[in-house]
VMD Tcl script that draws the C-alpha trace (Angstrom):
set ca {
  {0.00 0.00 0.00}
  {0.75 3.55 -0.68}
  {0.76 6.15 1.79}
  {-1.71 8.84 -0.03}
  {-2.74 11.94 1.56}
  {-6.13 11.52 3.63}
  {-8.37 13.92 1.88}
  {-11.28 12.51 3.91}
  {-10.10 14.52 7.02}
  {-11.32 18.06 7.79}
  {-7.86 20.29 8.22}
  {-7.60 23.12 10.74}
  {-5.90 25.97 10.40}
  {-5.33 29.60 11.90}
  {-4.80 32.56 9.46}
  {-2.14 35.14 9.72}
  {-1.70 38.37 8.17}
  {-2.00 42.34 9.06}
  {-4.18 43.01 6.20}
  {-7.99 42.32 7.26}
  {-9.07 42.56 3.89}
  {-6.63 39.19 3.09}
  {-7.78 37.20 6.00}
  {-11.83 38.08 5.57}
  {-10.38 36.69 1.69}
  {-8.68 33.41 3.43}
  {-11.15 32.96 5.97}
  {-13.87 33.32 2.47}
  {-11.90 30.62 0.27}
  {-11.93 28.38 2.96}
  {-15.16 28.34 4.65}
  {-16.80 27.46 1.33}
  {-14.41 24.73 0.72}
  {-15.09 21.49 2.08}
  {-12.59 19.67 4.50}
  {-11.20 22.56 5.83}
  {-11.65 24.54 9.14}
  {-10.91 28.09 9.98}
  {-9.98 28.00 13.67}
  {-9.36 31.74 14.29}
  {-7.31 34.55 12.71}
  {-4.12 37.06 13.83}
  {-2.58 40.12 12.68}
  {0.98 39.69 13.53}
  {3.35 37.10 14.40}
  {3.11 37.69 18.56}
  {-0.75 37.00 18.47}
  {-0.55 33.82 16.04}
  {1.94 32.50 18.73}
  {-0.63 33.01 21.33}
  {-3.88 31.89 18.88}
  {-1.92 28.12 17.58}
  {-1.17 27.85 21.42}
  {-5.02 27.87 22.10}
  {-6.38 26.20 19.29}
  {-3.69 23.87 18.16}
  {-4.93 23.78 14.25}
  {-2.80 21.52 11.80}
  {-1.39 24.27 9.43}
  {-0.74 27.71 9.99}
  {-1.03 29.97 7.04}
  {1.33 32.75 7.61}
  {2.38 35.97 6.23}
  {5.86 37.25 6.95}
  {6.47 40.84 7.17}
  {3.71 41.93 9.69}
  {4.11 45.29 12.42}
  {4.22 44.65 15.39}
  {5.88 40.72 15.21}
  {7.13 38.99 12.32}
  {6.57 35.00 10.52}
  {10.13 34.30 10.82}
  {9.84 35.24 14.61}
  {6.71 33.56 15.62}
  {7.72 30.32 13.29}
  {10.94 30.04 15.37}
  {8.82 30.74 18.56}
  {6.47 27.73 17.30}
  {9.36 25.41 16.93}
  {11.26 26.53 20.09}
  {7.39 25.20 21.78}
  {7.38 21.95 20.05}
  {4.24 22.91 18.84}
  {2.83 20.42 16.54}
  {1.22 22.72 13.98}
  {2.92 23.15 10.87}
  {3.41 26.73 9.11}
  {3.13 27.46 5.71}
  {4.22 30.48 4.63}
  {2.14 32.65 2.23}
  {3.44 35.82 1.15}
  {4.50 38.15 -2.12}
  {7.94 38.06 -1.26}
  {10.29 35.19 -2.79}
  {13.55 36.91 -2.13}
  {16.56 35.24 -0.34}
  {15.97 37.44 2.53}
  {12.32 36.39 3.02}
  {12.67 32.90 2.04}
  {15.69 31.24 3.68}
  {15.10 32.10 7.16}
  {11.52 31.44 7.01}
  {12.75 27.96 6.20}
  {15.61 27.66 8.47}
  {13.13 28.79 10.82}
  {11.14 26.03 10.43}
  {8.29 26.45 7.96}
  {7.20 23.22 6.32}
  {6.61 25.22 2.87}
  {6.70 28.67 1.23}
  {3.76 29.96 -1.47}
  {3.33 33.14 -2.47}
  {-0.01 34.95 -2.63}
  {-0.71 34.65 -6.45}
  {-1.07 30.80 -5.87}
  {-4.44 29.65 -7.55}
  {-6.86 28.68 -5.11}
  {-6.64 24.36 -5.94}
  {-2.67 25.28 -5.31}
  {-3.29 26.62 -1.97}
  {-5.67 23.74 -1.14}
  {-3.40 20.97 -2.08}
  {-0.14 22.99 -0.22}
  {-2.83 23.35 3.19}
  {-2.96 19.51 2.81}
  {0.31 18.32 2.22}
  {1.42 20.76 4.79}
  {-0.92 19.27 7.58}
  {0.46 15.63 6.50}
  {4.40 17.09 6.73}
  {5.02 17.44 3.49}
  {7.33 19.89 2.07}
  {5.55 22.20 -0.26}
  {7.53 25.38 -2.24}
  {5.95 27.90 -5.07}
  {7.87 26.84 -8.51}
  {9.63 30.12 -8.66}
  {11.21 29.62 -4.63}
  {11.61 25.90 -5.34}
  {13.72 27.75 -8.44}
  {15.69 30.42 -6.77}
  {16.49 27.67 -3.64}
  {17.96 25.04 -6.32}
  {19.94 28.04 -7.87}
  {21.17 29.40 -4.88}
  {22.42 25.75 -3.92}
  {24.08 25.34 -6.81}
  {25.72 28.56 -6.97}
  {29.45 28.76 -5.41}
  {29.92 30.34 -2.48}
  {31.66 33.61 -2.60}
  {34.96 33.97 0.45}
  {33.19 34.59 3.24}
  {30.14 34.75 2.36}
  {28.89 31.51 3.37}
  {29.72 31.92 6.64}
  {26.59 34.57 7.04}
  {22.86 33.30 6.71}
  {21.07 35.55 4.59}
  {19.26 37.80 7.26}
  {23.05 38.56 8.58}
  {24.39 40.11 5.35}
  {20.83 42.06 4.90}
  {21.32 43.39 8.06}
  {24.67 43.98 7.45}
  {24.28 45.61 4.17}
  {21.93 48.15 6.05}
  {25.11 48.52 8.80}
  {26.97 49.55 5.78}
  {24.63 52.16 4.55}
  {24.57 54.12 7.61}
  {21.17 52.95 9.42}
  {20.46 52.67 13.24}
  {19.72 49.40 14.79}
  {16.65 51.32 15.22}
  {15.58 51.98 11.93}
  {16.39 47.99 10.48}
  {14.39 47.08 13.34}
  {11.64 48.77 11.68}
  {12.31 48.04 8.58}
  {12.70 44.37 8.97}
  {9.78 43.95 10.99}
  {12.11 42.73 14.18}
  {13.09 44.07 17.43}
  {15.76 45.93 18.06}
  {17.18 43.22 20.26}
  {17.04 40.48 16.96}
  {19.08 43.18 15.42}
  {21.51 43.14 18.26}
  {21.71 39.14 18.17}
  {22.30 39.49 14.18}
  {24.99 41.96 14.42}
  {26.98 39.88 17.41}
  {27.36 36.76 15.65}
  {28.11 38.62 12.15}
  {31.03 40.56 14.52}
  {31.71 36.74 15.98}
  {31.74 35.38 12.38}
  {33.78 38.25 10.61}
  {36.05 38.72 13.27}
  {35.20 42.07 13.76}
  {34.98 43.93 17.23}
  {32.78 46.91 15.80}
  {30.23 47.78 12.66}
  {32.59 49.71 11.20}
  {35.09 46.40 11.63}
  {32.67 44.05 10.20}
  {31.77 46.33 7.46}
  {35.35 46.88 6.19}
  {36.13 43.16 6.36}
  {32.91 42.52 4.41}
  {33.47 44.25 1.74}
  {37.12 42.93 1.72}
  {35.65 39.87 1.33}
  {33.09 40.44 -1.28}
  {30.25 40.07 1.16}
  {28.71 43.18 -0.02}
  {29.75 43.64 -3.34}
}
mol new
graphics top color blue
foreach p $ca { graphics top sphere $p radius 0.5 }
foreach p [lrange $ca 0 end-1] q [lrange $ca 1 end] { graphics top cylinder $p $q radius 0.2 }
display resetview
């Protein structure tokens, strides 16, 4: 026998995303669908921690850049809890910087919002089952990015490092990438001490010098 996905079961799921006018859309798509469950919504990544530890749905559908807490934040959180629940990310952005630490964060796939509506059902499925599910064009730039050989130094800094990093170079507070990352200001802090540990630097200036040195940013 073959281990097919049970379509028979009715999947729960949370919704997260700061636009209301997306998750009345979600919430819409899947209420009229059959076999699935809306269990509740959230509007940033603090709240879904605090809604998937009430409800405990099988998939949660989450945006990433959100005021007020981040996906990549409250997917980590999730993990760090064991919580069973598994997070699939759906977003517009598919860059390296939105995509990589989502997954090393622990999301179980990555779709972005375009996705036709069957798409979306299937990826809610496999998702709930454990199954690794990516958009073509992530699946695309992941392979690519695999493939492509590392630059001196550069693999030594996960991808949210050298953005960070690269806005360290341009002259921006930890104050202002807080806010425009959608992170604390600590996170920042945490980022910049293990690119100083990694680069060998004891300052920003430091790590900023030996970056570019080492074509790290550009």
């Amino acid at each position: 026998m073959t281990d097919a996905p049970d379509t028979a079961r009715t999947i729960t799921l949370v919704v997260v995303d700061d636009h209301p006018v997306v998750r009345d859309g979600l919430r819409s798509v899947f209420t009229s669908a059959p076999g699935f469950e809306v269990l509740g919504e959230a509007a940033d990544g603090v709240a879904a921690v605090a809604l998937v530890r009430r409800t405990d749905p099988d998939v949660v559908l989450m945006d990433l850049r959100m005021p007020g807490g981040g996906g990549v934040a409250a997917i980590a959180e999730l993990a760090r809890l064991g919580a069973r629940s598994r997070v699939l990310v759906l977003t517009t952005y598919d860059t390296d910087s939105d995509t990589l630490p989502a997954i090393e964060a622990g999301a179980t796939g990555y779709l972005l919002k375009d996705a036709p509506r069957e798409e979306l059902f299937t990826a809610l499925r496999a998702a709930a089952d454990g199954r690794t599910v990516l958009s073509p064009a992530v699946a695309s730039r992941l392979v690519a990015r695999v493939r492509a050989p590392a630059g001196p130094g550069n693999e030594s800094l996960s991808a949210r490092e050298r953005e960070v990093l690269g806005l360290v170079a341009r002259g921006t507070s930890n104050r202002e990438i807080a806010a425009g990352l959608f992170i604390s200001e600590a996170t920042v802090k945490t980022h910049l001490t293990h690119v100083f540990a990694k680069l060998g630097a004891k300052d920003r200036a430091a790590a900023v010098a030996v970056a570019y040195e080492r074509g790290i940013l550009g």
